[in-house]
C-alpha positions in Angstrom: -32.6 94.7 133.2 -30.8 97.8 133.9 -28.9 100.1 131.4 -25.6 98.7 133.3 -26.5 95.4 133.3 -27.1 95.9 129.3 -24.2 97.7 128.8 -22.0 95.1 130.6 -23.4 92.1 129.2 -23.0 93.4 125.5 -19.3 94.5 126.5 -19.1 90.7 127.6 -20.3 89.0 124.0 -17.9 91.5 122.3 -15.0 90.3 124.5 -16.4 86.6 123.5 -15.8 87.5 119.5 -12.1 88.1 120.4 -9.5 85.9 119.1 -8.5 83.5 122.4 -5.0 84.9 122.6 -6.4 88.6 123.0 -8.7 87.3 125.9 -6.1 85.6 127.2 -3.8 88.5 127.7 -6.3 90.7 128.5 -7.2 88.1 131.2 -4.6 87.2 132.7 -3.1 90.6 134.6 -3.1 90.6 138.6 -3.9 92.8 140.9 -1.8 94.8 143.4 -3.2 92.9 146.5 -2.9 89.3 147.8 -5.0 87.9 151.1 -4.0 84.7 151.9 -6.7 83.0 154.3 -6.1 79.0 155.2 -4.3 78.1 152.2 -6.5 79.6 149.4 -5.2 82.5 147.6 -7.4 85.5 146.5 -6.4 88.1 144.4 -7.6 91.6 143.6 -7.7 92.5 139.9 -8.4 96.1 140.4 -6.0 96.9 137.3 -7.7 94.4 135.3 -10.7 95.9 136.5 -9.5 99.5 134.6 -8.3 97.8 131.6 -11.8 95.6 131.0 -14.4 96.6 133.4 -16.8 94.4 131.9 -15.5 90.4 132.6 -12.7 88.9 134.3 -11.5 85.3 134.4 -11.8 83.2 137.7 -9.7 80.2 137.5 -10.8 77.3 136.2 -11.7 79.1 132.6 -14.7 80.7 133.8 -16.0 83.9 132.8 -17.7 86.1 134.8 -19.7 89.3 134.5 -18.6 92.1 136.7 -22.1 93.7 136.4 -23.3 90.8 138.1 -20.1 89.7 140.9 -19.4 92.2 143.4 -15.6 90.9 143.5 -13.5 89.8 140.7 -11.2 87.5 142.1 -9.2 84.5 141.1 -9.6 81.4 143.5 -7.0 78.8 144.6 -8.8 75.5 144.7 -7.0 73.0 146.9 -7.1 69.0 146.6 -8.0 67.1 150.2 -4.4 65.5 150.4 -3.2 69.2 150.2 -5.1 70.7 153.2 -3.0 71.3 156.2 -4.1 71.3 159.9 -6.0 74.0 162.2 -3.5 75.6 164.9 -7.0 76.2 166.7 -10.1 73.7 166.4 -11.9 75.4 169.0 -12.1 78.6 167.9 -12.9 77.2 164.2 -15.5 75.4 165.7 -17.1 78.2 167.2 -16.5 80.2 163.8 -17.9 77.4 161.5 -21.5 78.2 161.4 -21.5 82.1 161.4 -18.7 81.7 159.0 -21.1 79.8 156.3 -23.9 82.4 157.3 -21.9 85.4 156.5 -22.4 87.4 153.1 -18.9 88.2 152.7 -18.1 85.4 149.5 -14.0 85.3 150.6 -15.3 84.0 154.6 -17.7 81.5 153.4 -14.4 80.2 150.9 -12.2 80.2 153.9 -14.6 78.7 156.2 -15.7 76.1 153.9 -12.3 75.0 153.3 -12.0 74.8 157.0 -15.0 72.5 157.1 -13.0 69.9 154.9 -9.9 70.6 157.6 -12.1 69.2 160.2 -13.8 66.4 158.0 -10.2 65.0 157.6 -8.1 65.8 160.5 -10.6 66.3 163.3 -13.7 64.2 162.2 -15.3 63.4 165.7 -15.1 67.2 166.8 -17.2 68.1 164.3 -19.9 65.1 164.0 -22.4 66.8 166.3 -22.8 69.5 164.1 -23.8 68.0 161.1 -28.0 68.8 161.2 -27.1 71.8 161.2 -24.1 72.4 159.0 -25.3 70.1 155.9 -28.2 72.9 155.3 -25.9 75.6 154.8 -23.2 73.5 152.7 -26.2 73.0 150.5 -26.8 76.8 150.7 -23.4 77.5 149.1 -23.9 74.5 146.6 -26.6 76.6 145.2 -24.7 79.8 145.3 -24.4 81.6 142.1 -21.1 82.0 142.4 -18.8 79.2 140.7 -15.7 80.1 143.8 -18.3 79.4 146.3 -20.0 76.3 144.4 -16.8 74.3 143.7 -15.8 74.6 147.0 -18.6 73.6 148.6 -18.7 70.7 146.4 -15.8 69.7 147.3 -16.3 69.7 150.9 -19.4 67.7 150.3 -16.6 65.2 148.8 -14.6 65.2 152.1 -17.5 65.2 154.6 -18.3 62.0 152.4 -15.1 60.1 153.2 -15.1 61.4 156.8 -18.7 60.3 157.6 -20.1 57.5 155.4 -23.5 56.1 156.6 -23.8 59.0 159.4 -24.8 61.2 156.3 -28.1 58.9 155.2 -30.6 61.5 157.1 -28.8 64.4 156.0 -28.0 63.0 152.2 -31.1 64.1 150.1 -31.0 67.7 150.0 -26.6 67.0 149.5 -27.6 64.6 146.5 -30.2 66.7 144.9 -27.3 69.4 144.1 -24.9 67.0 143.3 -26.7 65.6 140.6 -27.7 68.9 139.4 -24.5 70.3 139.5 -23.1 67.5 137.5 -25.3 67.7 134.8 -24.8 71.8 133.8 -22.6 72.8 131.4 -20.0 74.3 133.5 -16.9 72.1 133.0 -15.1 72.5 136.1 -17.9 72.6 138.4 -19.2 69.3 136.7 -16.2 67.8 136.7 -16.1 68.6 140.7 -19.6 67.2 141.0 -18.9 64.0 139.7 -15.8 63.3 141.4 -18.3 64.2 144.9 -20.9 61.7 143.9 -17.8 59.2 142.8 -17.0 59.5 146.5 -20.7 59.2 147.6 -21.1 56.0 146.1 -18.1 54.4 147.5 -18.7 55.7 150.9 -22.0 55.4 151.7 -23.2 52.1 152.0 -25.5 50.7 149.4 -28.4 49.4 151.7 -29.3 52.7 152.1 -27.8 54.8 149.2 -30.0 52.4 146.3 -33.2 54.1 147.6 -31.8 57.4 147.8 -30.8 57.6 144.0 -33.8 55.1 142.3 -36.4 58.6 141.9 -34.0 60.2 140.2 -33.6 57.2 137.7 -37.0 58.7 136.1 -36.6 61.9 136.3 -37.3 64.4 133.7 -33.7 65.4 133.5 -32.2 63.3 130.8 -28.4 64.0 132.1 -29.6 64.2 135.8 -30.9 60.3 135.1 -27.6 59.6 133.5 -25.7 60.6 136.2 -28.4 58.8 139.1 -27.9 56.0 136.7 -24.2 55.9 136.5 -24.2 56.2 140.6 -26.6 53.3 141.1 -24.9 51.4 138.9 -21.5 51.7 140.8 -22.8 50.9 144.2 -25.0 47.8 143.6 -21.5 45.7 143.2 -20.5 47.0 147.1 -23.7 44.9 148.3 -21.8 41.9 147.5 -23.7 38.5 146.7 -25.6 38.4 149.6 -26.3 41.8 149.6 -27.8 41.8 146.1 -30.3 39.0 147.1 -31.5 41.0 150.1 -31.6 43.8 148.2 -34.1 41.7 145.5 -32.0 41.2 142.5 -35.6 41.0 140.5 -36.2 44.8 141.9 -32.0 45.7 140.4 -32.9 43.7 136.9 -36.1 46.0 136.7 -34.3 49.0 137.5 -31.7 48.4 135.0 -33.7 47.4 132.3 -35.7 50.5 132.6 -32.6 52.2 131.7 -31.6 50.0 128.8 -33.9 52.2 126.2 -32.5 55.1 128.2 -31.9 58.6 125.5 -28.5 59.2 126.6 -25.5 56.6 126.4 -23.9 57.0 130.0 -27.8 55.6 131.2 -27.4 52.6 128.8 -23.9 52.0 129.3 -24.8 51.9 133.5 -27.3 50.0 132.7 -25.7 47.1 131.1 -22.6 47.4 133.4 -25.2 46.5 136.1 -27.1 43.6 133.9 -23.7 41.7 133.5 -22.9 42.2 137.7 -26.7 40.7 138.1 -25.9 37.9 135.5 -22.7 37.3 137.3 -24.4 37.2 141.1 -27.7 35.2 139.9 -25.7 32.2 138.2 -23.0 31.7 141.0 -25.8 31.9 143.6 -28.1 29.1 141.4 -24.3 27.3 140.5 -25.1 27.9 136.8 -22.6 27.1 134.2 -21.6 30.5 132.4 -21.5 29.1 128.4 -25.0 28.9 127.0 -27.1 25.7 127.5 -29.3 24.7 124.7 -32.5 24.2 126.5 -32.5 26.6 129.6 -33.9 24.9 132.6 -36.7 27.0 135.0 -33.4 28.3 137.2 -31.7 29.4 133.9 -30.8 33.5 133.6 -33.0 33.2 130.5 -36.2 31.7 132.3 -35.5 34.7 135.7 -35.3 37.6 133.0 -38.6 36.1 131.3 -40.6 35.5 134.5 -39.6 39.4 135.9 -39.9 41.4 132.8 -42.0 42.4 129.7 -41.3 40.5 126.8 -39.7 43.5 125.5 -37.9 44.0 128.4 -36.4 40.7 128.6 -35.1 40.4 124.9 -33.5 43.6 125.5 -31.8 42.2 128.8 -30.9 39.3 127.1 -29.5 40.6 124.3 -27.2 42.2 126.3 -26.2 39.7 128.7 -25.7 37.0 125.6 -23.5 39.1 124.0 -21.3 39.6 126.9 -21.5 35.5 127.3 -20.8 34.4 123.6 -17.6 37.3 123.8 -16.7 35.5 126.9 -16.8 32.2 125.7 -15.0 33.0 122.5 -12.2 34.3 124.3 -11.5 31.7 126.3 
């Protein structure tokens, strides 16, 4: 570490100690010079440069180290039903790729938001350049920079909507990010990651998703499970009745159950959302009776947890799904 990087990073924890209304005015002068590019708004903080050379606030609540960023800048970050059309898809075309290659921070901003343009208004122009755009979306997921990360995540939310099931070759390397993304600390780059993946699962059809996310069910990432867990668990209801028993609802009760015992809350919460949607598919397809029979027959929910599942595992699942039922039946 160098004596500058020292220097600034113990300026940085002094400007942390400071009470949040002296930050906040220290933080919140502009700069002289406004470029305008597509709709996002970057502004030079020279003079808040001079007054605290060591951090500066990006929007969003972030703080950032000027040691370490090259530019401190404030970024506009602009909502899908917000983006206006290209005057010239051609030539954006033709820009796209060198535009996500280039080092300059502001260009890949511009040029990512110009991705999303074409996702939404010009979807087909821009489908035969997906192998080779996904790797460098990916490239600026994992960008240091929180401007260039947001972004990119949320134009991994509108390529979602625009291309659905088109993605499935291209998905892993999109998901992996995602679900790493979501599961830092960062608020507002979380919050965008989840609201990516929310758009994953309800665009990307099921068949193909469910495989996609089940390794990351066990992985050693308690919050990236959580999240993996809380995406499964939304897209197993798209595959519909019939869907479910193609799918092998014995290899969803498995999967869920694994979760039940699950450290974090969101993976047990998923997990019992999907028990009760399994419940619900296996009795209508047997034409069970929903209240609870005193001597469960062999097609009983009861006898199917028991014959799939460890003991454990099937006291667990039942101990759920009863409680659900008896609540049910009370309230009727």
């Amino acid at each position: 570490m160098t004596l500058i990087s020292m220097m600034s990073g113990n300026a940085l924890r002094d400007l942390n100690t400071l009470p949040a209304s002296e930050r906040k005015n220290d933080s919140s002068s502009k700069g002289n010079f406004t470029k305008t590019c597509n709709g996002n708004t970057i502004e030079n903080v020279e003079e808040l440069q001079k007054k605290n050379p060591s951090s500066v606030c990006i929007n969003g609540g972030e703080t950032v180290n000027a040691g370490v960023e090259v530019a401190n800048s404030e970024v506009e970050y602009i909502e899908s039903e917000n983006l206006g059309d290209l005057e010239d898809v051609n030539t954006c075309l033709e820009k796209l790729l060198p535009g996500l290659e280039s080092k300059d921070w502001v260009l890949v901003v511009e040029t990512l938001n110009n991705v999303r343009r074409l996702s939404i208004f010009h979807r087909e122009a821009m489908h035969s350049m997906l192998g080779d755009l996904i790797p460098l979306v990916v490239k600026s997921l994992k960008n240091p920079r929180s401007a260039v990360c947001k972004t990119a995540i949320m134009t991994s939310a509108d390529i979602f909507s625009a291309y659905n099931d088109d993605l499935i070759e291209f998905l892993d390397p999109l998901l992996v990010q995602l679900l790493l993304k979501s599961s830092q600390d960062k608020r507002f780059v979380c919050e965008a990651a989840e609201r990516a993946l929310e758009v994953m699962t309800t665009s990307v059809f099921p068949m193909s998703l469910l495989p996609k996310l089940q390794p990351y069910l066990k992985n050693r990432n308690q919050r990236i499970r959580a999240k993996a867990s809380m995406c499964f668990s939304r897209s197993v209801p798209r595959l519909g009745v019939e869907g479910i028993q193609e799918y092998g609802i014995d290899k969803l009760i498995q999967v869920a159950a694994s979760q039940l015992s699950d450290q974090l809350p969101e993976s047990r919460e998923a997990a019992r959302t999907l028990l009760l949607e399994l419940q619900t598919v296996y009795e209508k397809s047997n034409g069970l009776s929903t209240t609870i029979p005193e001597q469960p027959d062999m097609n009983s929910w009861e006898h199917f947890c028991q014959s799939k599942l460890s003991p454990l595992s099937a006291q667990a699942v039942l101990r759920v799904t009863n409680i659900a039922r008896e609540g049910l039946v009370i309230g009727s």
